[in-house]
Steps between C-alpha positions, in 0.01 A plus 500: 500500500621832611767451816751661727779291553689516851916572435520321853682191425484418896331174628257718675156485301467736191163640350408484142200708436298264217198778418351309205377234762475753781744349724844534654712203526763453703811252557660320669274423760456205719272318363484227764308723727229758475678873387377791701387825384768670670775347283279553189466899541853533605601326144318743335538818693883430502519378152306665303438879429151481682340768737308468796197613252543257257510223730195597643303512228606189381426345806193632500597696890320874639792596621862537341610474915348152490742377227803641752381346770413153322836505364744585815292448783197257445206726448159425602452078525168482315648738177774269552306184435302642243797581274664173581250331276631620237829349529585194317793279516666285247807320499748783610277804407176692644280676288322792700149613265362830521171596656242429252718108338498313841622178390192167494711247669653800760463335882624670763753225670398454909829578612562570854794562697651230765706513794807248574586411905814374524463514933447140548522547884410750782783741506603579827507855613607661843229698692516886432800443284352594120607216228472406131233272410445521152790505314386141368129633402524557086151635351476398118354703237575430131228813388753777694136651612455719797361246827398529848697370794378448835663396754347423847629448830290333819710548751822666420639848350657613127780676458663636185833544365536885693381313836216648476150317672251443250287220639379447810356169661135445326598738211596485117673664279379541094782567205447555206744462196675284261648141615824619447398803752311270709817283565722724528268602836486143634867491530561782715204436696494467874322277798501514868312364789452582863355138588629174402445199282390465126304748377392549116557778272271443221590682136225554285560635082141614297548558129162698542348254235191485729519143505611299755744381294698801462571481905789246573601477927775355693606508873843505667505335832739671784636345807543786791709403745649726857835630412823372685505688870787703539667476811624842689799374725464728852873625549521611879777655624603669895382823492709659740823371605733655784896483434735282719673712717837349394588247208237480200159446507301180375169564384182293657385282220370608149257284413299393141184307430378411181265234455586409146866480561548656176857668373566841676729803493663622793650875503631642815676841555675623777546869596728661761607099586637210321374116534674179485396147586281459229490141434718356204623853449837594606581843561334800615192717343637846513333824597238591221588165275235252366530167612246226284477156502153245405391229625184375662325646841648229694906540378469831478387507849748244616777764360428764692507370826802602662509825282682765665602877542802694527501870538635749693198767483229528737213436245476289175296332272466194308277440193346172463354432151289219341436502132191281379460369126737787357268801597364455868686666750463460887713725705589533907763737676686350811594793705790459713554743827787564801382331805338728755742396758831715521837539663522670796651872431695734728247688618286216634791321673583505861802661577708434780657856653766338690636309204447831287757699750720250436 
């Protein structure tokens, strides 16, 4: 028996070309299961001094682009099956025959791939809000052959790991790759919904057998339900506000309303004045300083309702704030005024002549 002996002394499988019985053999395998072509061709085009040529005409191929392709990227499926008929498996070792020595008791094994769904439930989603849905969807496939995914949606959309749309409602989407590949897809992928309650996503893997076999489904129900309504608290504030003549000024009321009575943020900033009888805060807010404080609509309402102004300009300004959920921002200006009214000057008074001579 003429052979080339593999120097890999790796557990991955080694080829031992055996030409007095026209053969290759190769070890270790799994011999529990059927061993695919793939992982016979890569034994011998990594482990032996082969080319592309001599595989093909061993295997009997047209092309030396078929052996390439049947070895790294699953070729065409019905060269595929042909040559897997000459594969035999005993114990811990295949023996893959040449074109013209195929094996008597060579069968090729029905071997198909199948897909595990581990979502026992409906997972709930939230309406135009894109979720995972299949990160507990495993597809099976102990050949490592090239399949076909589907994947079909009734009445939702797709979207993939860029946030891209790739599905639309009545649509499906086809894959095609390994089930390592195919997996690696399902976790990333996407759903969303404009309408609510369960709706299916149905996942569909062909091993392009041609038998009906070879096609394995499964379906993911999803709840859609409204997302939570975010309240928008109305902060009004006096618009225009005329200065006492004399003493300080107290402002008409500042008011908020907020139907969820959820936790608020409170900025105000004077300019050109400064404000005091804020309530629980003792001291004054300065020209240009930032006074905050949270609470709800209601406290914060109750606080500022004996708020008021000092100054001794004509004109001023106050900045009311109110910061929603971190990033919302609702802003008024109170803008403060002299009164109209005036003291009466020199020139406009009536002067009496005879006390004037005097």
């Amino acid at each position: 028996m003429k052979t080339f002996i593999s120097r890999n002394n790796t557990k991955k499988p080694t080829a031992t070309l055996d030409s007095e019985n026209h053969r290759y053999i190769i070890k270790p395998v799994d011999g529990s299961q059927p061993v695919s072509l793939r992982t016979v061709l890569r034994a011998i085009k990594e482990t032996i001094p082969s080319s592309w040529r001599d595989m093909r005409d061993f295997c009997g191929c047209k092309k030396q682009s078929d052996m390439f392709r049947l070895t790294y990227s699953g070729g065409a499926k019905t060269l595929r099956a042909h040559l897997e008929q000459f594969i035999t498996v005993v114990g811990d070792v295949a023996y893959f025959y040449d074109k013209d020595h195929k094996p008597a008791d060579a069968v090729v094994a029905a071997v198909h791939p199948t897909i595990t769904n581990n979502e026992n439930d409906a997972i709930t989603v939230v309406a135009k809000i894109a979720s995972l849905v299949a990160t507990r969807v495993t597809i099976h496939d102990k050949l490592d052959r090239p399949l076909a995914l589907t994947i079909s949606v009734p009445t939702g959309y797709l979207v993939n790991q860029d946030r891209t749309l790739i599905a639309n409602p009545g649509t499906s989407i086809f894959k095609r790759g390994s089930a390592k590949r195919l997996n690696e897809f399902l976790k990333t992928l996407k759903y969303t919904s404009t309408e609510f309650g369960e709706q299916q996503i149905i996942i569909s893997v062909d091993d392009e057998s041609g038998t009906s076999a070879g096609i394995v489904t499964t379906s993911i129900t999803v709840n859609v339900v409204p997302g939570e309504t975010v309240s928008v608290p109305v902060l009004t504030v006096p618009e225009d506000v005329a200065l006492a003549n004399e003493g300080d000024t107290v402002l008409p009321a500042i008011t908020i309303t907020d139907e969820s009575e959820q936790l608020l943020t409170l900025r105000i900033t004077p300019y050109d004045c400064e404000i005091y009888n804020i309530k629980n805060y003792i001291g004054y807010v300065g020209d240009g300083e930032l006074y905050t404080t949270k609470g709800t609509a209601s406290s914060l309402t109750s606080s500022l309702a004996e708020v008021t102004v000092r100054t001794e300009s004509t004109s001023a300004q106050i900045l009311v704030e109110l910061v929603v959920s971190g990033t919302t921002r609702i802003r008024n200006t109170i803008n403060l005024t002299a009164n109209n009214g005036s003291s009466p000057t020199v020139d406009d008074a009536e002067v009496d002549s005879a006390t004037l001579d005097e």
